[in-house]
C-alpha positions in Angstrom: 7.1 16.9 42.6 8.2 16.5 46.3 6.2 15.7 49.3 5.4 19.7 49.7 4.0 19.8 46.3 2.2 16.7 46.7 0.7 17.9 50.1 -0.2 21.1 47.9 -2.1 19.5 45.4 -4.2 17.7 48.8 -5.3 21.0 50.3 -7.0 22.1 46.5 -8.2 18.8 45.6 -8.9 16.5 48.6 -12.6 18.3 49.0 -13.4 18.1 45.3 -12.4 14.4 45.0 -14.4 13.1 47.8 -17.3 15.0 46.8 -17.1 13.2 43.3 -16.8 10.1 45.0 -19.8 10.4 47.3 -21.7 11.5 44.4 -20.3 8.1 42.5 -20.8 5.6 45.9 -23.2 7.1 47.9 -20.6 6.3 50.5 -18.5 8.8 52.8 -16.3 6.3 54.4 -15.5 4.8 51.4 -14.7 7.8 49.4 -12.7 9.3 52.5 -10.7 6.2 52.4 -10.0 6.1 48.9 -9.0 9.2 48.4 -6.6 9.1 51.5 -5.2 6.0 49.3 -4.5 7.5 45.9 -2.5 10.7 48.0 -0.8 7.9 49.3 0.1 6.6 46.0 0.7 9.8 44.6 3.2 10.6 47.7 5.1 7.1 46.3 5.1 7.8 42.7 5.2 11.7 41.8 8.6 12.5 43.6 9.8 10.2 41.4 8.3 9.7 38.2 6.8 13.5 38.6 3.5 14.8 38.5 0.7 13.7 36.1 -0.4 16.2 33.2 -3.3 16.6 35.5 -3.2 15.8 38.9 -6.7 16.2 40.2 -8.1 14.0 37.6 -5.0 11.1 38.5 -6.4 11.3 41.7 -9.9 11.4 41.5 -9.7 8.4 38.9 -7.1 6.6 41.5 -9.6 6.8 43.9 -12.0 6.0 42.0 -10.7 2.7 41.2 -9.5 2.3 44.8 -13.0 2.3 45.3 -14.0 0.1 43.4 -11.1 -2.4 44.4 -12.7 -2.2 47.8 -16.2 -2.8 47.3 -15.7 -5.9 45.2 -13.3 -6.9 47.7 -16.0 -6.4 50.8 -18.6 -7.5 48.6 -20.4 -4.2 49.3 -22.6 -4.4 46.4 -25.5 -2.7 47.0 -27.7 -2.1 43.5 -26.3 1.7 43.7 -22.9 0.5 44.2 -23.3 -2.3 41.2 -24.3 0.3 39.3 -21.5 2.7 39.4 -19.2 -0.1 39.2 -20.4 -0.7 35.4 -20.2 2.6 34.6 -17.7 4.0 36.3 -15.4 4.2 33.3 -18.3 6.3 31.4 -18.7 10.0 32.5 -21.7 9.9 34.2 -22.2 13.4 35.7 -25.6 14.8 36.6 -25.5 18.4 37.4 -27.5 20.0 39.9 -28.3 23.4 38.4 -25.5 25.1 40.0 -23.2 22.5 39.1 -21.0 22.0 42.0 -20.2 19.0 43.7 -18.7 20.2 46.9 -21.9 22.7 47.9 -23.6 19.4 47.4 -21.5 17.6 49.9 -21.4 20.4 52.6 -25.6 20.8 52.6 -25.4 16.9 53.1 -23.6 16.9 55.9 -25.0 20.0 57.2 -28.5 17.5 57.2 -30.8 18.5 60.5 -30.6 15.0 61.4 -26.9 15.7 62.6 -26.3 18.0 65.9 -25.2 21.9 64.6 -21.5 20.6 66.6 -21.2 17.5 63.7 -22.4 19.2 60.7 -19.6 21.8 61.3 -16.9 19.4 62.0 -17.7 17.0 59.3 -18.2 19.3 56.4 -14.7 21.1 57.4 -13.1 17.3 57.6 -14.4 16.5 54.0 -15.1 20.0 52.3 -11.5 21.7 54.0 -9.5 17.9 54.1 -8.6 19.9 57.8 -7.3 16.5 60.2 -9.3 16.0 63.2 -6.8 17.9 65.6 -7.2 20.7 63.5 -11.3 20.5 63.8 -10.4 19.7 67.4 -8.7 23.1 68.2 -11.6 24.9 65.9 -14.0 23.8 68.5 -12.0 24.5 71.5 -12.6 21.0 72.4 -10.5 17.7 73.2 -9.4 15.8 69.8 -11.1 12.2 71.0 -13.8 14.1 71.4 -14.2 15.3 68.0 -13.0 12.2 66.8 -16.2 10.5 68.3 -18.1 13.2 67.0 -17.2 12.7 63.5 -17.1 9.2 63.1 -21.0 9.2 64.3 -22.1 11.8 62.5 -20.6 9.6 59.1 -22.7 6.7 60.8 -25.6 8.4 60.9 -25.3 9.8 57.1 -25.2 6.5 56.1 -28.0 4.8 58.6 -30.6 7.7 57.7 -29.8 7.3 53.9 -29.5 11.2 53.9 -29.8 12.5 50.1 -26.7 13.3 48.5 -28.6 17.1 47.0 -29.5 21.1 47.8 -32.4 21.4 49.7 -35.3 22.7 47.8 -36.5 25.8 48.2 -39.0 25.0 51.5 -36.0 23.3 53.0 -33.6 25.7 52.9 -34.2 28.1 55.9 -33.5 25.5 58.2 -29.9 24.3 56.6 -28.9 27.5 55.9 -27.3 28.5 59.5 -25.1 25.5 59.9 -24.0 26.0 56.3 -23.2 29.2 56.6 -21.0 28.7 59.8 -19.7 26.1 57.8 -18.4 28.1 54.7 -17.3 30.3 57.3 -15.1 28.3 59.3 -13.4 26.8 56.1 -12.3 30.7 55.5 -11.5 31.2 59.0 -9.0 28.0 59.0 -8.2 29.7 55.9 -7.0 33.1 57.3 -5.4 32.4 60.1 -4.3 28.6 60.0 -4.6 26.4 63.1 -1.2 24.8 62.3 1.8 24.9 59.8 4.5 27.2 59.2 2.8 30.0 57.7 0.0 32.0 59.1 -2.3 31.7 56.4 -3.6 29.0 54.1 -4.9 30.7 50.9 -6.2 27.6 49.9 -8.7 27.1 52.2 -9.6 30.9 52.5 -10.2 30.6 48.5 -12.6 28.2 48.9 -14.3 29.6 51.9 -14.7 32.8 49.7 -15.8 30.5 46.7 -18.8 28.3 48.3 -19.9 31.9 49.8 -20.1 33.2 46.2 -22.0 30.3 45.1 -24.5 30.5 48.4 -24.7 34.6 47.2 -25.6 33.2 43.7 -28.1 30.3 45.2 -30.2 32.5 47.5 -29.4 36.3 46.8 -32.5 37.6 48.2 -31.1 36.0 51.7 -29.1 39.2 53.7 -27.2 36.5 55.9 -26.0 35.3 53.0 -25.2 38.4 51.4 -23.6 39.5 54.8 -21.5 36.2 55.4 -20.1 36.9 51.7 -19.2 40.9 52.2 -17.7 39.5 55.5 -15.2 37.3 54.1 -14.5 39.7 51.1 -13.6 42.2 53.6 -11.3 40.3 55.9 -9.3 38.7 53.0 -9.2 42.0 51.3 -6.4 42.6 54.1 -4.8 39.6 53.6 -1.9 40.9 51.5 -0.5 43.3 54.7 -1.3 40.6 57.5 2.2 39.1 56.8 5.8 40.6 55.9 8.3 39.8 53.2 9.4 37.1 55.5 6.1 35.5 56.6 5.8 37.1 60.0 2.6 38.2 61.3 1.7 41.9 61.1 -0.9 42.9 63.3 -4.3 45.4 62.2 -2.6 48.5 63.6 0.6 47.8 62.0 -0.8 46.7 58.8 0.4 48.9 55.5 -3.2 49.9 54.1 -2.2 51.0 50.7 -1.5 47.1 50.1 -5.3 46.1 51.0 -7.1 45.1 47.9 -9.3 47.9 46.7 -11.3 45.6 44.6 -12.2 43.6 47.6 -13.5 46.1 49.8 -15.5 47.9 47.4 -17.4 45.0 46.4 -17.2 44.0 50.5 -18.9 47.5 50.9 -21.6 47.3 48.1 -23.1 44.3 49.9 -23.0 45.8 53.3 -24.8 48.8 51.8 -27.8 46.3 50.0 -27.7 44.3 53.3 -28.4 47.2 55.4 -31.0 48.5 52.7 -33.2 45.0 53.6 -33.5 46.2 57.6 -33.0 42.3 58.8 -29.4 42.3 60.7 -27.6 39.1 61.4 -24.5 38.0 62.9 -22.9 37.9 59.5 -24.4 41.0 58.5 -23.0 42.9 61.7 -20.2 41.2 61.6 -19.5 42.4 58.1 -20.3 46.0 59.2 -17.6 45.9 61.8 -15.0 44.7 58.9 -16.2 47.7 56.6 -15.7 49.9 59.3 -12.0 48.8 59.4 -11.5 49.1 56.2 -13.1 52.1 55.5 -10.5 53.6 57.8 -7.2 55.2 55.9 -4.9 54.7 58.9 -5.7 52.5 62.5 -6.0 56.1 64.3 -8.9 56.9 61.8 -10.5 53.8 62.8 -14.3 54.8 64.4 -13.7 52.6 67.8 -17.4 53.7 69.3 -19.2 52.5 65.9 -17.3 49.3 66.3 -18.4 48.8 70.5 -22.0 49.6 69.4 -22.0 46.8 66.4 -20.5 44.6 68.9 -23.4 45.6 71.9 -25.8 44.9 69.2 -24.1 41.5 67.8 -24.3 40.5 71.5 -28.1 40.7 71.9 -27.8 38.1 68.6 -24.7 35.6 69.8 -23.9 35.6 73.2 -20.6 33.1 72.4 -17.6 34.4 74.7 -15.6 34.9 71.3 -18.1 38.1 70.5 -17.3 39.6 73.8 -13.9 38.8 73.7 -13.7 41.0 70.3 -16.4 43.6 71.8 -13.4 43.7 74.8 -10.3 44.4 72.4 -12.3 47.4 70.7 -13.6 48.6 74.1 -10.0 48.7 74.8 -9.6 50.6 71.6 -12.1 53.1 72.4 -12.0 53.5 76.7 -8.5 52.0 77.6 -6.7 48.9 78.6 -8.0 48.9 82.2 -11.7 49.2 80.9 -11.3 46.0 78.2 -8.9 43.9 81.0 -12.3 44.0 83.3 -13.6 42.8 80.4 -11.7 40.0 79.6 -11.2 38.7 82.8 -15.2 37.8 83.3 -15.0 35.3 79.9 -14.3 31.7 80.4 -11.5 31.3 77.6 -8.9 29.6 78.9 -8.3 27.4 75.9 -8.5 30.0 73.4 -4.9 31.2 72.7 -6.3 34.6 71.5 -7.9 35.5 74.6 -4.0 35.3 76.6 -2.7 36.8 73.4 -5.7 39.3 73.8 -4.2 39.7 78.0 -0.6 40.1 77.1 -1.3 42.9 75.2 -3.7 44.9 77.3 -1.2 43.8 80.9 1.6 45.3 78.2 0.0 48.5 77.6 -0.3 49.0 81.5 3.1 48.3 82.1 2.2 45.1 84.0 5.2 43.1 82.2 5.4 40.3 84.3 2.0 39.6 84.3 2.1 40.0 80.2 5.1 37.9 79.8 2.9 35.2 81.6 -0.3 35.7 79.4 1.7 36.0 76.2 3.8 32.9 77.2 0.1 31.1 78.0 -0.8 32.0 74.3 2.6 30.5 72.7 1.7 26.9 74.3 -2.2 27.0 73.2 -0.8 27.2 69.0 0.8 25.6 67.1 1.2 27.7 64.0 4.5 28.8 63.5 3.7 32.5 62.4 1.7 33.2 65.7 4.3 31.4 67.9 7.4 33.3 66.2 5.4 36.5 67.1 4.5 35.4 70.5 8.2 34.5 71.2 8.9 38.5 70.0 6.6 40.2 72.3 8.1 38.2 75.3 11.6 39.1 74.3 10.3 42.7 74.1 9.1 42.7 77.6 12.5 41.6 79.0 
């Protein structure tokens, strides 16, 4: 196996195997760190000697045993810790009911103890295995920053002796909403990768789609839920047209619909429908209407561009975040014209955000303003660093002369 396949087998596994060691330890730090060691190893050994019949169990019991190394090393032997070292060679699972370590692990570090800012950015850092400049660019904020952030929030974890569970049942409206942006986020990273070569990473998206199922199955009488689920069903459902035989991006209006998955959207749709029967919108919940909307269109001249602005006025009055009106902007553009959407724009502080230039380049384009688009576009190619959004970038300036 070479380094790409080993680097493979860390985007599937790396959340899964330090959720079984925090479960094990009752330590983050120390599971973080021993899983980083056994890839490592396995970045040594596999090229090789090959791969292991089962990689995620070589690593998770490397890790384990790295673990182990370390405490009796430190001498960190709590009565917890003593505990698992004795019977760590014994398969000493205890299931919640829903089985699943990882949901554990993200509804620990979404704890109310941390700030909304830390639960995010640590549950993407363990749950996602995303690096901290990833996180960093996620947050439209500085990498030291986040790496402050995360290392405090760990702190805290451990100083509060927050319980390694799902909430029960009185607990749970309170975690929900940083869990949900958290699941989210993992899908989003997923969709449309911060870095890398290609524009997706179907890994992450997976998973984003995966812990949503399992929140659906957790608390289906909850519509945000339900909404958050039918929204990421119905944007991956497009995920086979947003790229070309050769990996380049393909944008909405360009996108071959007969290649959407049908399965998808249908299901995407049946939850928009029971979300909409339960009269409580959300964020996720509109959001998800403005995806069925999309897809419910054959071809993007179908598409209903004055449903979309009115989802997006009322998604406003929820979440006033500049990345809302920022979408409301392109689909006003959509509906009224560039000039109209360009007004738009130009009120939002985004000048981080590579979409927003992207978002510029194309409206100045449409106007004929090429210099000016050029610029924007150009703006948008140093703010990215995936290679799928760059290698379009570079196109659209080439077309503008």
């Amino acid at each position: 196996m070479d380094p790409a396949g080993v680097e493979a087998v860390f985007r599937e596994e790396h959340g899964r195997a330090i959720a079984i060691l925090v479960r094990r330890f009752g330590d983050i730090d120390l599971a973080e760190e021993a899983v980083q060691e056994a890839f490592l190893e396995a970045l040594k050994r596999w090229p090789t000697q090959g791969p292991p019949p089962s990689p995620a169990g070589w690593i998770v019991t490397t890790a384990r045993n790295r673990a182990i190394d370390r405490m009796r090393r430190e001498a960190l032997r709590t009565q917890r810790q003593l505990e698992a070292v004795r019977l760590h060679e014994e398969e000493d699972l205890v299931w919640h009911e829903i089985g699943d370590d990882r949901l554990r692990l993200v509804f620990t570090c979404c704890h109310p103890a941390l700030s909304p800012e830390a639960q995010v950015a640590l549950t993407l850092r363990l749950i996602g295995g995303l690096t901290t400049t990833e996180i960093a660019k996620a947050f439209l904020t500085k990498e030291t920053t986040m790496a402050q952030r995360l290392v405090r929030a760990k702190r805290k974890i451990k100083a509060a002796n927050i319980p390694y569970r799902v909430p029960g049942a009185s607990e749970m409206p309170e975690r929900l909403r940083p869990v949900l942006r958290v699941v989210y986020l993992v899908f989003n990273e997923g969709f449309l990768a911060t870095t890398g070569v290609d524009l997706v990473r179907d890994d992450l998206a997976s998973e984003g789609i995966r812990l949503a199922r399992i929140l659906a199955t957790l608390m289906p009488d909850e519509p945000e839920v339900l909404g958050l689920l039918a929204l990421v069903l119905l944007t991956q459902a497009r995920r086979p047209a947003r790229t070309d035989e050769h990996g380049r991006l393909v944008r909405l209006g360009d996108q071959d619909r007969t290649l959407w998955d049908q399965g998808l959207i249908a299901e995407g749709h049946d939850l928009v429908r029971r979300c909409l029967r339960r009269g409580a919108p959300g964020p996720y919940q509109i959001q998800a209407a403005v995806a069925a909307v999309h897809t419910d269109a054959p071809s993007a001249t179908d598409t209903d561009w004055s449903q979309i602005v009115a989802l997006y006025d009322q998604l406003a009055q929820i979440d006033r975040s500049p990345v809302v009106a920022l979408n409301r902007a392109i689909a006003v553009g959509e509906l009224e014209g560039p000039e109209s959407a360009l007004a738009a724009l130009d009120l939002l502080d985004l000048r981080g955000y590579h979409l927003f230039h992207a978002a510029r380049g194309d409206l100045l384009a449409r106007l004929g303003r090429r210099t000016e688009a050029t610029e924007a576009f150009d703006t948008a190619l140093r703010l990215t660093e995936n290679r799928a959004e760059q290698d379009y970038l570079t196109a659209r300036i080439r077309s503008l002369g």
